[in-house]
N, C-alpha and C positions, 0 to 999 in steps of 0.2 A: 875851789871857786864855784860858786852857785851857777844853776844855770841860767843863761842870755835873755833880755827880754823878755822878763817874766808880763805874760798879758792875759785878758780874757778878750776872745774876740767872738760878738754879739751878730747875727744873720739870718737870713732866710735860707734853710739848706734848699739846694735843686739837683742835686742829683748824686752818687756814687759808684766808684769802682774798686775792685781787687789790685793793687799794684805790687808786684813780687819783687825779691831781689834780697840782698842780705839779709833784711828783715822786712816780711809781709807785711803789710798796710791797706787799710781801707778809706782813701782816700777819699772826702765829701768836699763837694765845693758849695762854696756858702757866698750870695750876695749879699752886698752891705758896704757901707759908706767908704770910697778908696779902695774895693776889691773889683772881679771876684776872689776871693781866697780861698784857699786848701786847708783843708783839717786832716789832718794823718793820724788814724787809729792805732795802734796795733794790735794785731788781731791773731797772730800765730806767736806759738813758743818755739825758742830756738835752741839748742844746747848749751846749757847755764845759766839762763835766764828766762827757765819758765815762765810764763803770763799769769797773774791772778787776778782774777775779775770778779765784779759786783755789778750786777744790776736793782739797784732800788729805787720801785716804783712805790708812788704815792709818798715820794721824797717832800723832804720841808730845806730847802735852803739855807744856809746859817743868817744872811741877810738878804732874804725877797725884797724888799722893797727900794734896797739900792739896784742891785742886779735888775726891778724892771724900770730902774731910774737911766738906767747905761743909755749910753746913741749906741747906734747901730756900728759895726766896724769894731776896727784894734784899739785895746784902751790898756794903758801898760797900770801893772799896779803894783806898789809897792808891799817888798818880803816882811811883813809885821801885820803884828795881830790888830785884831779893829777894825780892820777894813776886810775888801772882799778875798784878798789873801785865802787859800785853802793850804791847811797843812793837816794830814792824814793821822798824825798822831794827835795835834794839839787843837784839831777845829772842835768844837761844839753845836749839837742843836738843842735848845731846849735842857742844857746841862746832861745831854748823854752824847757819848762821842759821835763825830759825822760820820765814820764809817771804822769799821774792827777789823782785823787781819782775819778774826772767827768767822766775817762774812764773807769773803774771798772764796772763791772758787778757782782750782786750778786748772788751766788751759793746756792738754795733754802736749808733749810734740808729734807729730805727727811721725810716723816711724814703719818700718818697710820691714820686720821682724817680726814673728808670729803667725797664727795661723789667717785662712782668710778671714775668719771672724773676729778675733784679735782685730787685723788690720783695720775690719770695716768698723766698727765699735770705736777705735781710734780716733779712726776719721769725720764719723757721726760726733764725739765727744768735743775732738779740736775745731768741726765748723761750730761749734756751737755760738762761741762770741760774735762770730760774722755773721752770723741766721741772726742772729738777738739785733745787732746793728741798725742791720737791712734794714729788720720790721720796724726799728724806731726811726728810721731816715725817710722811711715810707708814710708813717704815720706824720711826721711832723711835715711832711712835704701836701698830704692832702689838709692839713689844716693850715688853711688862708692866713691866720697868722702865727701859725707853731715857729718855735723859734730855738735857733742849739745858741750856749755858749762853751766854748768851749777854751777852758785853762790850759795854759802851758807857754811855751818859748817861741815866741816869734821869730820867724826865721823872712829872710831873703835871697833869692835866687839872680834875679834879674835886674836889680839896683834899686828895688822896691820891695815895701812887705808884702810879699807872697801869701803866705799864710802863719799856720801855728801847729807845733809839732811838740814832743814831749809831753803828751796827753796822759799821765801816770803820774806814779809816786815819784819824787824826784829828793828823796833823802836814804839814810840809812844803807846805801851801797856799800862792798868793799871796800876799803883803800884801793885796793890794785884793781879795780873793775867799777869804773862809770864811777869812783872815788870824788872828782875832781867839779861834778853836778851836785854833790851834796847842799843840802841847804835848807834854813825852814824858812817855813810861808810861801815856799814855791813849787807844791804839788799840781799836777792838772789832773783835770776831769770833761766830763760831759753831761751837760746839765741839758735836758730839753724840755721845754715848757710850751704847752700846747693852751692856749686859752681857752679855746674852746671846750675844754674838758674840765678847766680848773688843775691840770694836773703838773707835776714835774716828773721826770725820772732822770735818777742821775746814773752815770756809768763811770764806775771808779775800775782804776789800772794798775799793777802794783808787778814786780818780777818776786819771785820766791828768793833770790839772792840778797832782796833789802831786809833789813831788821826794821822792828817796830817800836823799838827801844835808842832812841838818837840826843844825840848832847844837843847843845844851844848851837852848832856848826852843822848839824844835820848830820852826824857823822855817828856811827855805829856806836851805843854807849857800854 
């Protein structure tokens, strides 16, 4: 079963924080039409499910000119190609893929083993994603109209949409592990576009556990 509420939700980010617990998070709250809302990053690797990340700056969109057609807020969209849909295997820009497993980077876990230099190299390596976040939560917050969207699974806490979570790859898992999210045209990312600069960067999420090779079910091929 894909995952819930596949959306892209459109804002002004104003601020963020570290939220720990089974799985660390960088949580940004975003104003916008029916919010504020929460964007939940993930930002540490945890045993099995390394983090692989990308940042590409001076990114192109697969469709700009919908994306700055969106209203501000949660816009749910539908898992099929053609529309604003991302899927990490099957998207395109300009006939080369939107993003490669080649260009992943992986996010150490953090580990209490080793010498002190070991450790400290560890820990310089695994902030790395969350140092990278910051600068771009900071940079979009001093630009008057910088703007995140940010892909994934709408969720609700409080009898309302809250926010959106599942900010990564959401295909190619094990059957026995996070099997059950598979599915294509329902990947998330983080797209931020700052006007004032002309520029996009996007932040793609992916665990070392998914394959990059998936059937029409999103399921390991």
């Amino acid at each position: 079963m894909p995952i819930t509420s596949y959306s892209v939700l459109v804002g002004d980010p104003t601020a963020g924080k570290v939220v720990t617990g089974a799985s660390t998070h960088y949580q940004i709250t975003v104003q916008a039409k029916g919010g504020p809302f929460t964007v939940a990053v993930n930002i540490q690797s945890v045993d099995g499910s390394e983090v692989l990340y990308a940042i590409e700056e001076g990114f192109t969109p697969p469709d700009e000119a919908a994306l700055l057609a969106l209203p501000t807020g949660m816009t749910a969209l539908q898992s099929e190609p053609g529309g604003l849909a991302l899927d990490y295997v099957r998207s395109t820009v300009d006939g080369q893929p939107m993003i490669t497993r080649e260009q992943m980077v992986l996010l150490p876990q953090v580990r209490s083993k080793g010498s002190e230099e070991e450790r400290m190299l560890n820990r310089m390596r695994a902030s790395a994603l969350q140092n990278a976040v910051v600068t771009l939560l900071n940079m979009t917050i001093a630009d008057k109209d910088g703007t995140i969207y940010a892909f994934g699974s709408a969720y609700a806490d409080s009898g309302r949409v809250d926010g959106i979570h599942d900010i990564h790859m959401n295909q190619g898992n094990p059957v026995n592990n996070h099997g059950g999210d598979n599915g294509v045209w329902q990947d998330g990312a983080l797209l931020i576009h700052l006007p004032s600069k002309g520029t996009w960067t996007a932040v793609f999420l992916a665990f070392q556990t998914e394959s990059w090779t998936t059937d029409s079910a999103g399921n390991p091929d």
